[in-house]
C-alpha positions in Angstrom: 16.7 -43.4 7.4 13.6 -43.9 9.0 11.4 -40.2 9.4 9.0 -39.8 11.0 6.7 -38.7 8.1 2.7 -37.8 8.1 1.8 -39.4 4.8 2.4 -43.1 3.4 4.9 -42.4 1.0 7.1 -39.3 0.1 8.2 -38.4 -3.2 11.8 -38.3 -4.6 12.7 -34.7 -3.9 11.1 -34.7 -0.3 13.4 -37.9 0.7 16.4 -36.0 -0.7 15.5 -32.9 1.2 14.8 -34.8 4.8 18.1 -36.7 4.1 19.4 -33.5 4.2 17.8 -31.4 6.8 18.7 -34.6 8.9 22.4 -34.3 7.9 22.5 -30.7 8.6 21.2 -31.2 12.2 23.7 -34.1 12.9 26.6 -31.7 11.6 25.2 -28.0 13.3 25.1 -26.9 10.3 23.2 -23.8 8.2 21.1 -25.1 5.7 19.4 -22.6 3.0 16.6 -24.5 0.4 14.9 -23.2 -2.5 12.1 -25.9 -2.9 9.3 -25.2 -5.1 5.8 -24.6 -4.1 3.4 -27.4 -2.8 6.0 -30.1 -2.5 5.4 -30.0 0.8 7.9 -28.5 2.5 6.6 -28.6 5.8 6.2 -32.2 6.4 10.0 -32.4 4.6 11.6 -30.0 7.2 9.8 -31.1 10.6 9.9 -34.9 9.9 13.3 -34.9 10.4 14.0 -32.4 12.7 11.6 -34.4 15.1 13.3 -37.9 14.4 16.4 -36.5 15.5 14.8 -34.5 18.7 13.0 -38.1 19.5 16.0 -40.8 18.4 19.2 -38.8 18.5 19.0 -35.5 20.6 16.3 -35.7 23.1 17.5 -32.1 24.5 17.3 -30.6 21.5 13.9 -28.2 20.5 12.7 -27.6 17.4 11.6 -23.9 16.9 9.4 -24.0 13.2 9.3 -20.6 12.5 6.3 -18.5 10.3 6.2 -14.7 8.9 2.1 -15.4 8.9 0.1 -16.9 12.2 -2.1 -19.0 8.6 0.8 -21.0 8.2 0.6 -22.2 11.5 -1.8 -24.1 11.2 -0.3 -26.5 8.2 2.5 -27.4 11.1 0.4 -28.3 13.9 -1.7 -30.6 11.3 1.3 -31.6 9.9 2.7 -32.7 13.8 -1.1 -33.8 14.6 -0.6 -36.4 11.1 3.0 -37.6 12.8 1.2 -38.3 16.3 -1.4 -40.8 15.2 0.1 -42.7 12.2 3.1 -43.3 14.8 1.1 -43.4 18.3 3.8 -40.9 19.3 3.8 -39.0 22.6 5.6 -35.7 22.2 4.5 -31.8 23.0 4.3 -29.1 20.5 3.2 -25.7 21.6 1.9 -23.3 19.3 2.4 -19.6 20.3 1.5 -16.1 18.2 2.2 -12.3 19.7 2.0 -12.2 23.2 -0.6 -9.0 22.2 -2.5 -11.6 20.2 -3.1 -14.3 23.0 -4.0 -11.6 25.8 -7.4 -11.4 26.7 -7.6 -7.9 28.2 -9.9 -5.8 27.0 -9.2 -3.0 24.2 -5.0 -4.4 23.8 -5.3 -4.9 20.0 -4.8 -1.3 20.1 -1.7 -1.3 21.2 1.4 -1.3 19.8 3.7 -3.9 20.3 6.1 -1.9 23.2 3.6 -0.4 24.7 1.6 -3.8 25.1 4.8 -4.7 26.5 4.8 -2.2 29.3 1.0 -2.4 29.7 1.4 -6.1 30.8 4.6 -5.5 32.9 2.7 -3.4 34.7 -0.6 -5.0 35.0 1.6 -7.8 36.5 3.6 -5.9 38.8 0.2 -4.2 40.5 -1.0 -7.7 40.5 -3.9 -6.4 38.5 -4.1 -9.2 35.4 -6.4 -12.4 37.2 -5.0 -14.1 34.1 -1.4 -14.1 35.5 -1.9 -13.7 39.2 -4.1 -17.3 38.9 -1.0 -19.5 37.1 0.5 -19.3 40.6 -0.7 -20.6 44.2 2.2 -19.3 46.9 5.2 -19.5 44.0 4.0 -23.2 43.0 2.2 -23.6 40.2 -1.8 -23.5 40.9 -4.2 -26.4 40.5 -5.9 -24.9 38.0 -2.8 -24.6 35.7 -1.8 -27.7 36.5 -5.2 -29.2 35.3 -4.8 -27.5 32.0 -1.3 -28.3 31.3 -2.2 -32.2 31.5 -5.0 -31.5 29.1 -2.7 -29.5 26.5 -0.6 -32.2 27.0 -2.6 -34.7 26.2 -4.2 -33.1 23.1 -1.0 -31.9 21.8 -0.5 -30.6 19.0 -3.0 -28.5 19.0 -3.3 -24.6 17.4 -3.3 -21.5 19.5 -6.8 -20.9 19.1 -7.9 -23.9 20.5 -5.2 -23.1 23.7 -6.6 -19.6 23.9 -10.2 -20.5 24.2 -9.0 -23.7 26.8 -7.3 -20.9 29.0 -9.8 -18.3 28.9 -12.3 -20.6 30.7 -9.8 -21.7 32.9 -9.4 -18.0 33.3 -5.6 -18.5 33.0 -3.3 -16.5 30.7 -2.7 -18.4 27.6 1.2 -17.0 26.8 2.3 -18.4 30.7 0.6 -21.7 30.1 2.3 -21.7 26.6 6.1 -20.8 28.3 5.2 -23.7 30.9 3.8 -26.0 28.2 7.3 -25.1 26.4 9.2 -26.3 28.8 8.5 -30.2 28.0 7.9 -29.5 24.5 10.0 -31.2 21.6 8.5 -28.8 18.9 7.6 -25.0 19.0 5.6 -23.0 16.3 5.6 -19.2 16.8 6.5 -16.0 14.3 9.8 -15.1 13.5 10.0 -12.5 16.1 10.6 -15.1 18.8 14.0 -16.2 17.5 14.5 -12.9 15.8 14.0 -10.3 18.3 17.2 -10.6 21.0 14.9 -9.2 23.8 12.2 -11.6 23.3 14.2 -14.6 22.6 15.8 -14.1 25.8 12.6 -13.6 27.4 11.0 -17.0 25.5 14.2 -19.0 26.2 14.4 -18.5 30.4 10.4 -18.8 30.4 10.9 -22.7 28.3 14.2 -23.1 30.3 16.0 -23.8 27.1 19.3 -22.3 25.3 19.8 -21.4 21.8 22.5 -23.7 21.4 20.0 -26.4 22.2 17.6 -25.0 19.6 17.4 -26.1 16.0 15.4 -22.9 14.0 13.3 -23.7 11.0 12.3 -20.5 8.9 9.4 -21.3 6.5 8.8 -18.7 3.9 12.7 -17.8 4.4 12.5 -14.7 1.6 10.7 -12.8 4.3 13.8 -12.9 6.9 15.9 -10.1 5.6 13.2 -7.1 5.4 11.8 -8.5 8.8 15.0 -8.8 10.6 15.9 -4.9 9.3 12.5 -4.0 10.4 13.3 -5.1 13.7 16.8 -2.6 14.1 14.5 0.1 12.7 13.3 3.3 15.1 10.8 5.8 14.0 9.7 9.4 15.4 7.0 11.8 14.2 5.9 14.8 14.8 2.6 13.9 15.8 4.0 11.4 18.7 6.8 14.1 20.0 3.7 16.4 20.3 1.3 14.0 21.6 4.4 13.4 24.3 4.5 17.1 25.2 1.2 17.5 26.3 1.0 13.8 27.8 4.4 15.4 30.0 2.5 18.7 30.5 -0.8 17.3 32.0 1.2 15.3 34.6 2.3 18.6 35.9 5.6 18.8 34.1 5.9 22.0 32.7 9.4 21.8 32.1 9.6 18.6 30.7 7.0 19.0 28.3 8.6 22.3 26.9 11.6 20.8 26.4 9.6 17.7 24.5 8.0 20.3 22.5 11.4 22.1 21.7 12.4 18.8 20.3 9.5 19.0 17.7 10.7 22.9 17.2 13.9 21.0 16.1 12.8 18.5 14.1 10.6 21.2 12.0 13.9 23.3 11.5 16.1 20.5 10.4 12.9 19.7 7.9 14.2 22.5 6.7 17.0 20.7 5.0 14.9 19.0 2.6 14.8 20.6 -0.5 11.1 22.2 -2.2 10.9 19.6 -4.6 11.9 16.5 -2.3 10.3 14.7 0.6 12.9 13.3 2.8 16.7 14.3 3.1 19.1 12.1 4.8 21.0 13.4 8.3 24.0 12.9 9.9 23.6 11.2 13.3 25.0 15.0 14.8 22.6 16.8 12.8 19.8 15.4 15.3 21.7 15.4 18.7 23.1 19.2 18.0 19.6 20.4 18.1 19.0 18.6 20.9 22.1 19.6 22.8 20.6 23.2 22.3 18.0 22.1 24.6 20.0 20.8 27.2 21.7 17.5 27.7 21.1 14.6 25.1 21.1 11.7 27.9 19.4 14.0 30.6 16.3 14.5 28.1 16.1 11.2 27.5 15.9 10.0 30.9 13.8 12.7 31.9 11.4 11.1 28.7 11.8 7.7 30.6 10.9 9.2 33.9 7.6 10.5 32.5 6.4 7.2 30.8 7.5 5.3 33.7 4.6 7.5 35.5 2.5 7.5 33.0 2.1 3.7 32.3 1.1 3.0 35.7 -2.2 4.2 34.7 -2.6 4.3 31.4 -2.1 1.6 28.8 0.3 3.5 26.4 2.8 6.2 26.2 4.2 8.4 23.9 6.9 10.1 25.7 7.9 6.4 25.9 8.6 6.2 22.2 10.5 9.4 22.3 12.9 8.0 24.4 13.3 4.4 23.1 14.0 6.5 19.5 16.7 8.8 20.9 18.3 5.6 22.3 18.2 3.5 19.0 19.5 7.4 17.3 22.3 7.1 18.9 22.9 3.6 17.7 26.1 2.2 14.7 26.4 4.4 11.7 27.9 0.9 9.7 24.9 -0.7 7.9 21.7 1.8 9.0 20.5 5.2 7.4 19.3 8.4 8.9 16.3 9.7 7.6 14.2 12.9 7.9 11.3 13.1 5.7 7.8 15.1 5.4 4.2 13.6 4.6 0.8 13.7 5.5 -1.4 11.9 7.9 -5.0 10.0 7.1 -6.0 13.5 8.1 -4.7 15.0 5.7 -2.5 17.1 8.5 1.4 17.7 7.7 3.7 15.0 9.5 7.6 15.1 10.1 8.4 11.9 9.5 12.6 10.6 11.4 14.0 7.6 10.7 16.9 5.4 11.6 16.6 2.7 9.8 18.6 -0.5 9.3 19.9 -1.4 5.9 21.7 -4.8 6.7 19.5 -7.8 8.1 23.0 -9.5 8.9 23.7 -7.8 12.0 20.9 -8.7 13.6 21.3 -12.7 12.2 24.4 -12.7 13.4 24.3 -14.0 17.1 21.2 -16.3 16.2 23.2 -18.1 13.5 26.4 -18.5 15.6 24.7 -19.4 19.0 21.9 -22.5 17.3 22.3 -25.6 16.9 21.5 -25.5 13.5 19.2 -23.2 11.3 17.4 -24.4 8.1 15.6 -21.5 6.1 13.5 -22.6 3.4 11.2 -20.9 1.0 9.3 -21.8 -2.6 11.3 -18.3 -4.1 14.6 -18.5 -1.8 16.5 -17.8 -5.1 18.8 -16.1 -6.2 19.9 -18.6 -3.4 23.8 -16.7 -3.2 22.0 -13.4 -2.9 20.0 -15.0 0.9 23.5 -16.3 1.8 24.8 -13.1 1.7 22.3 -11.1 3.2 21.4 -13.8 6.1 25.0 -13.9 7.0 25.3 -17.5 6.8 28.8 -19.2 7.4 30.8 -19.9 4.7 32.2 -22.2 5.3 29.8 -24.6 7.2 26.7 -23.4 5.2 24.9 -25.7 2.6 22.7 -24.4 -0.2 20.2 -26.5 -2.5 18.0 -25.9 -5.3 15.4 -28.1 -5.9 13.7 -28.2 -9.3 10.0 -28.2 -9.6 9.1 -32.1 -9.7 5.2 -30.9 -11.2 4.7 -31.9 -15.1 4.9 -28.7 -17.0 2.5 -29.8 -19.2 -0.2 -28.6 -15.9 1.0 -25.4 -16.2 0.9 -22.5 -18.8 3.4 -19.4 -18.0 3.1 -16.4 -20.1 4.3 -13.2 -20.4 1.9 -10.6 -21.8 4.0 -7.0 -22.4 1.6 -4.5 -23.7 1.0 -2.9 -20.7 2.9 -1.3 -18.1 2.3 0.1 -14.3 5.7 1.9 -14.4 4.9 5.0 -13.3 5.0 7.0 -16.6 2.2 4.6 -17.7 0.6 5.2 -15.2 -2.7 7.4 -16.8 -6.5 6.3 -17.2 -6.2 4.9 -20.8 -3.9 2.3 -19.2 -5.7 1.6 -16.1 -8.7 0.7 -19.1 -6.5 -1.5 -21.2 -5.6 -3.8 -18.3 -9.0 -4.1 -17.0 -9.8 -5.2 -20.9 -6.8 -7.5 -20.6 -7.9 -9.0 -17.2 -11.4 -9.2 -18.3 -11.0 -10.9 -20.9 -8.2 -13.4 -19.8 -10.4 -14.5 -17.0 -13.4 -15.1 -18.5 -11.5 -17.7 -20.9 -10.5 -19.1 -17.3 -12.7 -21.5 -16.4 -13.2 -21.3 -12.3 -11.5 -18.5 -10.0 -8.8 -16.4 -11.0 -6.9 -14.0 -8.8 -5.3 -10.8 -10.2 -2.2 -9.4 -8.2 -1.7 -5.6 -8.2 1.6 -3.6 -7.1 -0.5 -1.2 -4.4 -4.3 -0.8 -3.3 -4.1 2.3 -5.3 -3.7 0.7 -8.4 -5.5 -2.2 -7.8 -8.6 0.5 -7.1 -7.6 2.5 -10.3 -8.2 -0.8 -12.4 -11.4 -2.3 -10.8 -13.4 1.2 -11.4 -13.2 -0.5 -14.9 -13.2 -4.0 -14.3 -16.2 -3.9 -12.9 -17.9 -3.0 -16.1 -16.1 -5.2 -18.4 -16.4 -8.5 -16.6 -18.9 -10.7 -15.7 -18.1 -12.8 -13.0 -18.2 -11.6 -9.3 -15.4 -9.6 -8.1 -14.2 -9.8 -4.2 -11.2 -7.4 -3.2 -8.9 -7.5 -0.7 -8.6 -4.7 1.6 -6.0 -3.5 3.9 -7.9 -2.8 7.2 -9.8 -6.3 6.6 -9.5 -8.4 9.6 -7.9 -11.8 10.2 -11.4 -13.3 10.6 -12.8 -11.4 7.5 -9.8 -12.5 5.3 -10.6 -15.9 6.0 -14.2 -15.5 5.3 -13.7 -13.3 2.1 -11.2 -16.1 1.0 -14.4 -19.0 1.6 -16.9 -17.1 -0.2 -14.3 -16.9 -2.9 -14.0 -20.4 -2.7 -17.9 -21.2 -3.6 -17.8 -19.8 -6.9 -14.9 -22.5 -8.2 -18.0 -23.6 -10.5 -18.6 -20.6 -12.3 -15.4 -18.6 -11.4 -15.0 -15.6 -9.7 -12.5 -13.3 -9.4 -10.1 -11.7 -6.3 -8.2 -8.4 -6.6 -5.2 -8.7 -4.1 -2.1 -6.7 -3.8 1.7 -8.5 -4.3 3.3 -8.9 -0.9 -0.6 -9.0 0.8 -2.2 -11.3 2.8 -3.6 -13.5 -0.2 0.2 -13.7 -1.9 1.2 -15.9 0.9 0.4 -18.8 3.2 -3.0 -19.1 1.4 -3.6 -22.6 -0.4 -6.0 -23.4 -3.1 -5.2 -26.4 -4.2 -7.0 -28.3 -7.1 -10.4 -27.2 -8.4 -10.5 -23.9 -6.3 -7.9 -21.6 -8.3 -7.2 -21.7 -11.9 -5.7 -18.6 -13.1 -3.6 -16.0 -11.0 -2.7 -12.8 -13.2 0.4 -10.5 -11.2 -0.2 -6.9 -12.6 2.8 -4.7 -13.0 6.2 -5.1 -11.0 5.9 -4.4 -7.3 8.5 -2.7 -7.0 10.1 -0.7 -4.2 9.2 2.9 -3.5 12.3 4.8 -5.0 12.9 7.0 -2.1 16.2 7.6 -0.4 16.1 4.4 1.7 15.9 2.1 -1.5 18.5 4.2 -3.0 20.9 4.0 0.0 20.0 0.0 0.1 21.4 0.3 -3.6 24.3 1.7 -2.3 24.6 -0.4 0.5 24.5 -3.8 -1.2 26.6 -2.7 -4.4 29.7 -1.7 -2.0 28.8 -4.6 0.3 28.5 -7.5 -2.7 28.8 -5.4 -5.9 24.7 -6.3 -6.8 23.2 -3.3 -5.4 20.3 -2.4 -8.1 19.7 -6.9 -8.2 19.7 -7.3 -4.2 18.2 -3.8 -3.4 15.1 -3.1 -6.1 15.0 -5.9 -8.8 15.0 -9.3 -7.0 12.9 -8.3 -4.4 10.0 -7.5 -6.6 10.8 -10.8 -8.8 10.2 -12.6 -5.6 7.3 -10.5 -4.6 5.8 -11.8 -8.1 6.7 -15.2 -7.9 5.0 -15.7 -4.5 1.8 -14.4 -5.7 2.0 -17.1 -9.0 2.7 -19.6 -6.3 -0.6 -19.4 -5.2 -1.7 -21.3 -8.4 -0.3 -25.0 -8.9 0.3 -26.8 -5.3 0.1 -30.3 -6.6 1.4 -32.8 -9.2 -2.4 -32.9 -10.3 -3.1 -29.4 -10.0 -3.5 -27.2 -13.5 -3.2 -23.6 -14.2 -2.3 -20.5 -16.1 -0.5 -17.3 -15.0 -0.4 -14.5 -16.6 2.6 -11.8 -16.2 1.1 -8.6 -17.6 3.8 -5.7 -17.9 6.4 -5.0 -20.9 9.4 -4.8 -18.2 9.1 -9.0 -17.8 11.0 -9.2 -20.9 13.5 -6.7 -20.4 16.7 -8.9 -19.6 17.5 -7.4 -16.1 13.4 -9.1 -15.2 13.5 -11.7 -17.3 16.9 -13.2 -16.1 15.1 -13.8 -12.6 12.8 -16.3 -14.3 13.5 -20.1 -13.9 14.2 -21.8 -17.1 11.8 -24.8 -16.2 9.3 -22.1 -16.2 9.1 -22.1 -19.6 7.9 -18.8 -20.6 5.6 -17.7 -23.5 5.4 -14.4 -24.9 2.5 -13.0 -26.3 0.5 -10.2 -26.4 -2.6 -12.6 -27.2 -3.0 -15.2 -24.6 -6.7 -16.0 -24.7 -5.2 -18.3 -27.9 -3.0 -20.4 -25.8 -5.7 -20.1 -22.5 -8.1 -21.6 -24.4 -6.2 -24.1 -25.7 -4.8 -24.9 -22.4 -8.1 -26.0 -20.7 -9.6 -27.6 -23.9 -6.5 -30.0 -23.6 
């Protein structure tokens, strides 16, 4: 077969794996691919999907699907490649959060349903110029029309570029996008477009497209299951069932707002349930609505909650008494598959919060329409293994479902895999001589590294814990990720980090963070990456009922729920190191539970994994070879 693929020639494992994503599409079938890092597995998954849009299925759409907005960009360059080496005329739109691509002033505040709301009723007041000029008397305006023939003609082309197009058209870039979808062959967006019901539905009418004429691509597949659960997840504190009572109360709802702060009077009491030396206690889904029903009516308060946001919103951007009531709808959702939580903290503040929770423990339900309804879905990742353990928790059919492993196709002469187990973040460990000894460690492994290493902690906490004695011991300049950093900050932290590939520098990230995916540094610019610890799952009662869950579900509940998670979790962030045949590197896993069998097990063989408890040995050997 004949792809339509950016680059002269392909290797071996990417002609098998378009062969079959090809196949897969011609059958409607589910594909599921573990396909190692860097061998491209972008070019290998929309190549075919587009020859078969373009020569087979011109009323098919391909949705490639990200859990990061960074990875978009590899697609539309990838799609740009296809264009020119082919002379091919076809539309791809590129679309992030509808939030993300607004340009009203102050809505990266928001959160996502009230930005929702926000813009529904900007639009209805006919108060957004953004919106109101895509349209001239129910036709679409010259001004939109002038843009779209431009976005056409430049596709592909990333969402930044669109954004900046629109806003000087003075257009709003997420109608243009929905329009421009509606002749496009490919679409790039984040999972939540296929993933969310509500907004799929919403995408789909806008685009004028079905699901069953949509064939979904999930790059970085290991992220579906937490994101899908995340999605059938409601939350409710204190602080926002407060915040709703005196929002009710200064709209002259006396009433209201009492029985809003009664609910919080409730909530403290069933806090009560959880025991002196616990945080969180699980409820029944009557243990909630009988406190309420001492109120008054459960579906009265609710819509009286509605009523109140309803007025609220019409001035303000935001509403709380609006999340009370979208909670105590989701409350009174399924029992099968979620868990009721009521637990207590603290805020930044350092105030006492009441923290209740219904929260979804199987990512199938919400899969299950999508993988019915498509035309086909292919979900590949570079740590999509155990690939059994995805196929189970994706809901994938049985019987029409295909799974592959590819092996890594690098020489493994480039890379050096070791184990170093004289250290532990476990949380018995956890004390300031050890926080010492793995600084030494680190410091000393990467100054036998010669160019940039990054070191991969399980939390910020312990990542900060370390570095107050990194700092001392090692030479090279240190750059740390931080949590509250920025999109645009990341990606200049991550340039400045690139200067140093010379001398060598070092970057303190965090397993799971913004630097443990999406992020390539291929070649010269990385040569060591060092994963600290296990990043493990908080063992609090919704990891344990997970557990639970999955061991009555698939009898693996301690592999799916807690271990594999934080294997993968690991792996991503070694990933970061070799992304090419030609690329060489070293990574380090520093913690004495990687050779405990139930950890080790999740290692690939063709990893071939050293032990030792003195690497610097086998480092320097490495590069002097």
């Amino acid at each position: 077969m004949d792809f339509l693929f950016p680059h002269q020639e392909y290797r071996k494992i990417q002609g098998a794996f378009m062969n079959q994503v090809y196949t897969t599409l011609q059958n409607k079938g589910q594909l599921l691919v573990h396909a190692p890092t860097g061998i491209g597995k972008t070019a290998s998954a929309l190549s075919p999907a587009l020859t078969y849009v373009m020569k087979e299925n011109k009323s098919k759409t391909v949705f490639f699907l990200t859990s990061r907005n960074t990875q978009h960009l590899i697609a539309v360059e990838t799609l740009k490649k296809i264009k020119t080496k082919f002379n091919l005329n076809f539309v791809a739109v590129d679309i992030i959060g509808k939030r993300n691509m607004c340009n009203q002033p102050g809505v990266q505040t928001l959160r996502s349903g009230e930005f929702i709301e926000f813009c529904k009723d900007l639009r209805e007041k006919d108060q957004c110029q953004y919106y109101s000029n895509i349209k001239l008397k129910g036709k679409v305006s010259p001004e939109a029309t002038n843009v779209l023939k431009k976005l056409k003609e430049e596709s592909p082309m990333h969402v930044e570029e669109m954004n900046s197009i629109n806003f000087n058209a003075d257009l709003c870039s997420y109608e243009i996008a929905g329009l421009l979808g509606k002749e496009a062959q490919v679409v790039i967006g984040d999972y939540n477009y296929i993933l969310n019901p509500h907004i799929r539905d919403s995408l789909l009418k806008r685009m004028n497209k079905s699901l069953g004429d949509c064939i979904v691509i999930f790059d970085e597949g290991h992220n579906i299951p937490s994101r899908a659960r995340d999605l059938l997840t409601a939350t409710l504190t204190s602080f926002i069932i407060e915040a709703a009572a005196k929002e009710t109360t200064s709209l002259g709802y006396q009433e209201i707002g009492k029985d809003i702060l009664e609910i919080k009077a409730a909530v403290e009491r069933l806090a009560k349930k959880i025991a002196f030396d616990k945080q969180e206690v699980i409820l029944k889904k009557e243990d909630f609505m009988k406190e309420i029903e001492k109120i008054g009516n459960y579906e009265e308060i609710m819509g009286n909650c509605v009523f109140i946001a309803d007025q609220v919103l019409e001035t303000k951007k935001r509403s709380f008494t609006q999340s009370v009531s979208q909670f105590m709808e989701s409350w009174i959702g399924p029992e099968e598959g979620f868990v009721r939580i009521l637990g207590r903290g603290t805020s930044k503040m350092g105030k006492d919060v009441i923290n209740l929770s219904y929260r979804c423990l199987d990512p199938a339900i919400g899969l299950k329409g999508l993988m019915q309804e498509a035309h086909a879905v292919v979900v590949m990742s570079g740590t999509l293994t155990p690939i059994e353990m995805y196929a189970d928790l994706l809901g994938v059919d049985q019987k029409i479902a295909i799974t592959i492993e590819y092996q890594n196709p690098f020489p493994t002469e480039n890379r050096l895999n070791i184990i170093v187990p004289d250290t532990s973040t476990k949380y018995q460990s956890r004390t300031t001589m050890m926080w010492e000894a793995i600084a030494r460690k680190c410091a000393d492994i990467t100054t036998n590294i010669p160019g940039n290493s990054i070191i991969f902690f399980p939390s910020y906490a312990i990542l900060e814990n370390v570095y107050d004695f990194l700092r001392e011991k090692s030479t090279k300049t240190i750059f740390i990720e931080d949590a509250e950093l920025s999109k645009e900050q990341r990606g200049d932290l991550l340039e400045r980090f690139k200067d140093y590939k010379a001398t060598g520098a070092i970057l303190l990230g965090v397993a799971g963070g913004s630097f443990a995916e999406g992020v390539d540094l291929p070649g010269d610019l990385l040569k060591g990456v060092i994963v600290v610890g296990l990043p493990l799952a908080r063992p609090d009662l919704e990891t344990q009922e997970l557990i639970n869950y999955y061991d009555r579900r698939f009898s693996k509940g301690w592999d799916y729920g807690y271990t594999i998670p934080a294997i993968i979790k690991t792996l991503q962030s070694a990933g970061r190191c070799i992304r090419s045949e030609t690329d060489r590197g070293v990574v380090i896993f520093m913690d004495e539970r990687y050779v405990w069998q139930n950890y080790k097990k999740c290692f690939s063989p063709d990893m071939h994994m050293k032990i030792e408890k003195d690497p610097l040995p086998l480092i320097k050997d490495f590069f002097k070879n």
